[in-house]
C-alpha positions in Angstrom: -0.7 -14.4 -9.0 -4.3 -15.6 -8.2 -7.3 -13.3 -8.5 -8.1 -13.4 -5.3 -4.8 -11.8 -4.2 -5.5 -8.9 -6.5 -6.7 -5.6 -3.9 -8.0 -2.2 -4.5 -6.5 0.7 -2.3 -9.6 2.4 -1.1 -7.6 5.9 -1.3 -8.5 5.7 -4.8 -12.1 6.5 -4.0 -11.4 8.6 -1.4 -14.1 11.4 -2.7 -17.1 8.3 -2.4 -16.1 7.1 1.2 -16.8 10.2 3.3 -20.0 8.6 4.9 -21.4 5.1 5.9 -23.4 5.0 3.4 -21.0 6.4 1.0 -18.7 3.2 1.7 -21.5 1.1 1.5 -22.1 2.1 -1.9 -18.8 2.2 -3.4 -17.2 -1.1 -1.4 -20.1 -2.5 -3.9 -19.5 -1.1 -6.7 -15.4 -2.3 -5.8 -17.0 -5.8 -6.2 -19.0 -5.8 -8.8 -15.6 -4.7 -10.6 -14.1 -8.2 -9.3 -12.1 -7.5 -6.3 -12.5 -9.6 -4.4 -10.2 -7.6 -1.7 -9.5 -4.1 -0.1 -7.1 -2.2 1.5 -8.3 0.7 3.9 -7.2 4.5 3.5 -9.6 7.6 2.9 -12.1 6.7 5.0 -14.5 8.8 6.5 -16.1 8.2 9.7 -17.5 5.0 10.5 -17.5 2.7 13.4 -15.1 -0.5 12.3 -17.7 -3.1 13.6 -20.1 -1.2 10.8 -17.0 -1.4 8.4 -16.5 -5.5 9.2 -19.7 -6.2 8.3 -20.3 -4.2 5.1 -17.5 -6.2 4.2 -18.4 -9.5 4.8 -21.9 -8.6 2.9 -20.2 -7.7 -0.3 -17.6 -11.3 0.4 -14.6 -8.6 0.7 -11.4 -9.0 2.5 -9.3 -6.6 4.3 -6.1 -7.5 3.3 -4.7 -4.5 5.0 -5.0 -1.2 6.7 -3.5 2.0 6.7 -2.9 3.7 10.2 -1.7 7.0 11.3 1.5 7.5 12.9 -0.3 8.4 15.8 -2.2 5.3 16.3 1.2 3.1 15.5 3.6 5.0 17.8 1.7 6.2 20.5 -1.0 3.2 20.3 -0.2 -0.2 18.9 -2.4 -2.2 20.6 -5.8 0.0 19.2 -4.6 -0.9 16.3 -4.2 -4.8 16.8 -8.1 -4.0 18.1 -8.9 -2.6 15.0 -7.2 -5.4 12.8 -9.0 -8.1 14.8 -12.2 -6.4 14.4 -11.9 -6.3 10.5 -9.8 -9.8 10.0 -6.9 -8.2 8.9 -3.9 -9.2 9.5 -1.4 -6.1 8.1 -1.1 -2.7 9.2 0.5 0.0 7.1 2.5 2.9 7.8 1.4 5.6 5.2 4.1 8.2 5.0 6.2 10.3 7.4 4.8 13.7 7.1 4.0 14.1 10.2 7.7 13.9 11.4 10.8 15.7 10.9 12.3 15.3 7.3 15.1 13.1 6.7 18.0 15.6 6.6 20.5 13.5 8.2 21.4 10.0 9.0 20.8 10.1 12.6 17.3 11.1 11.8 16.6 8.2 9.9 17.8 6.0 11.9 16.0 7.8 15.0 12.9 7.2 13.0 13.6 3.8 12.2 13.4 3.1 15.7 10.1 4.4 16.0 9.1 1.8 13.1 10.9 -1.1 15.0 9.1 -0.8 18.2 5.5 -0.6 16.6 6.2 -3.8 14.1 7.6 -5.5 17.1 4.3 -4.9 19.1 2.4 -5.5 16.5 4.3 -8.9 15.6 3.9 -10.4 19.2 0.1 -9.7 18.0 -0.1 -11.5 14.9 -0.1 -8.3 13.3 2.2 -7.9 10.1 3.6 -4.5 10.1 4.6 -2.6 6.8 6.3 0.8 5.1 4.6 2.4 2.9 7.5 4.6 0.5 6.8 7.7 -1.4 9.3 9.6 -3.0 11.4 11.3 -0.5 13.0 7.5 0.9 15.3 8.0 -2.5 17.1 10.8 -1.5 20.5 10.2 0.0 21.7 11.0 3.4 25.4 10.9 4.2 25.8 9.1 0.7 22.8 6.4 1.5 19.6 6.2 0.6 17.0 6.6 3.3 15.5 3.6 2.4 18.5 1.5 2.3 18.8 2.8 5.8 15.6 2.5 6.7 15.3 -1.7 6.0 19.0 -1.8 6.9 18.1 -0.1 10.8 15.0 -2.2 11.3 14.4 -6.0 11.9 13.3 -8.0 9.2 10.7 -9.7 11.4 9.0 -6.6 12.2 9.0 -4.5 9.5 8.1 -5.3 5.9 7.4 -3.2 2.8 4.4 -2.2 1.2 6.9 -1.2 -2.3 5.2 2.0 -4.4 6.1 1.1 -8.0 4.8 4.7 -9.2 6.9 6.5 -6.4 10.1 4.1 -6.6 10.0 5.5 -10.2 9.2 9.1 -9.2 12.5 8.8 -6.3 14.6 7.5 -9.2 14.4 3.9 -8.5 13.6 0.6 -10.4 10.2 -1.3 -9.0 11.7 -4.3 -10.0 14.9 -4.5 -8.5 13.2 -3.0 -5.7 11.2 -6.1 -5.3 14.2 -8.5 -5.6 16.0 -6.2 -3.0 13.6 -6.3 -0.3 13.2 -10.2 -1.4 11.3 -12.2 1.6 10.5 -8.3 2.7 8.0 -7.5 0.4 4.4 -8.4 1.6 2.5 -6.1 -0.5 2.9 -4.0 -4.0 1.2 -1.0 -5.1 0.7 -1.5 -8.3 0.4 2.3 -9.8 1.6 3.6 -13.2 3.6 6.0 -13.8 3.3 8.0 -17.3 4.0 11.1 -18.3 1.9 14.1 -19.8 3.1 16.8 -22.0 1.2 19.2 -20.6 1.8 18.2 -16.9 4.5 16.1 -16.2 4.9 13.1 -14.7 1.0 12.0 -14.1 -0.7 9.0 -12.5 -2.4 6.0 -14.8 -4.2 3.2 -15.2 -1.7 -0.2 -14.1 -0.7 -1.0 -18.0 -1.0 2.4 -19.6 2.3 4.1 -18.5 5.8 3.2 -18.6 6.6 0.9 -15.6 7.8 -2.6 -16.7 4.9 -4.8 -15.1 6.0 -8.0 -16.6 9.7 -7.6 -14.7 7.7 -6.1 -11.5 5.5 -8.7 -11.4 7.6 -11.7 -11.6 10.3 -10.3 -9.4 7.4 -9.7 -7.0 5.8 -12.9 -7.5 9.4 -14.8 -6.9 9.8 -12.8 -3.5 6.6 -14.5 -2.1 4.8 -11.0 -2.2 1.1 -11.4 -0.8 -0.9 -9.1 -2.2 -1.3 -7.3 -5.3 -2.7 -3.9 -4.6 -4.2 -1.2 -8.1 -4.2 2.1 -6.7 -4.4 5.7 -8.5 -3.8 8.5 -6.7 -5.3 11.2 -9.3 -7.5 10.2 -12.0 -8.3 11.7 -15.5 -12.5 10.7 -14.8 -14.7 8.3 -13.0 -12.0 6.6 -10.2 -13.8 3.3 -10.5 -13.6 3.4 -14.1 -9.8 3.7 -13.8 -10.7 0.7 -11.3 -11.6 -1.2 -14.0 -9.2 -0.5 -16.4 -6.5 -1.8 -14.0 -8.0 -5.1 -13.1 -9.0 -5.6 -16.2 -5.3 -5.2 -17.4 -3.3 -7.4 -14.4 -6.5 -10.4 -14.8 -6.0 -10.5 -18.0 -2.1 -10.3 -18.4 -0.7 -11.5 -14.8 -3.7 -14.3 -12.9 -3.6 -17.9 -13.5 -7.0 -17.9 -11.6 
């Protein structure tokens, strides 16, 4: 991969992006790491014109954006707004909390429906449209995964995947043959670790000290044509921009030709 397809997840710094000036602060402190792109999630309140141009000051680029089920299902086009606004051309679906759990097969598939209409709006837009997995897409439902069901009940051209190494683990998948799975599919990987703490369990880390197998993630990945390469950490031990660090410092030096 290049550098410059290497992206921080914002969610990471969630607790330092609660005000303009807030972002401000730590979107520079992202690029002094060296990212030289970010993906939104966490933000607090700030008007995305505001947004654009604090990122055009620090030379970052919104390679994508998280957006609420809300704003996907009930209102695509605000979000093609929003996308146009910041120069971003992919818009992510978080996580389905905020709809019925996937007991059944018929729910899935209703849902799936739900994701096929936005993508397809936000296709005819220029707007690449992706899935965001946690966990709960490896459980099975009438003896299939949901997320077998979930790529198998939704058009290729509309939906991609935004692949969660850390929570492909967690559901009791393999990142890697994840990647080579969802093949021309995959537009983005999260790149979080997974390790594991006596004390508490399974626990989030820095990408290269837990036990996922970045070398086979990364090349599957890289084969598939994925776009960007994104660190996040959902809980860390200290300073979240020194876990920042850590990362990049670990996929530059292991995984970029430039």
């Amino acid at each position: 991969m290049k550098l410059n397809q290497v992206a921080c997840q914002l969610y990471t710094v969630r607790e330092h992006l609660q005000t303009p000036n807030d972002i401000a602060a730590s979107l520079k402190k992202v690029r002094a790491i060296g990212y030289e792109a970010v993906e939104l999630s966490g933000l607090g309140n700030i008007e995305t014109a505001e947004l654009a141009q604090i990122l055009s000051g620090e030379g970052l680029v919104c390679c994508a954006a998280h957006e609420s089920s809300k704003a996907l299902f009930s209102d695509p086009q605000a979000v093609v707004e929003r996308c146009r606004l910041l120069n971003c051309h992919i818009a992510v679906f978080p996580w389905p909390g905020n709809h019925p759990p996937f007991d059944t097969l018929a729910d899935v598939q209703e849902f799936a429906k739900y994701l096929n209409t936005a993508g397809h709006i936000l296709h005819e837009s220029g707007i690449t449209f992706c899935y965001h997995n946690h966990h709960m897409e490896f459980r099975r439902v009438e003896r299939r995964l949901v997320m077998d069901v979930l790529f198998d009940e939704t058009d290729p051209r509309y939906v991609k995947a935004e692949l969660d190494t850390h929570w492909v683990q967690y559901g009791g998948g393999n990142p890697g043959e994840w990647c080579r799975k969802l093949h021309e599919r995959l537009a983005i990987l999260h790149m979080k670790d997974y390790g594991i703490d006596a004390e508490n369990g399974v626990v989030f880390e820095e990408v290269g000290n837990g036990n996922l197998d970045w070398p086979d993630i990364i090349a599957s990945a890289q084969d598939c044509g994925c776009q960007w390469f994104v660190v996040e950490q959902d809980r860390c031990p200290g300073d979240p921009f020194e876990s920042l660090q850590k990362s990049f410092k670990f996929v530059r030096r292991m995984f970029c030709t430039e």
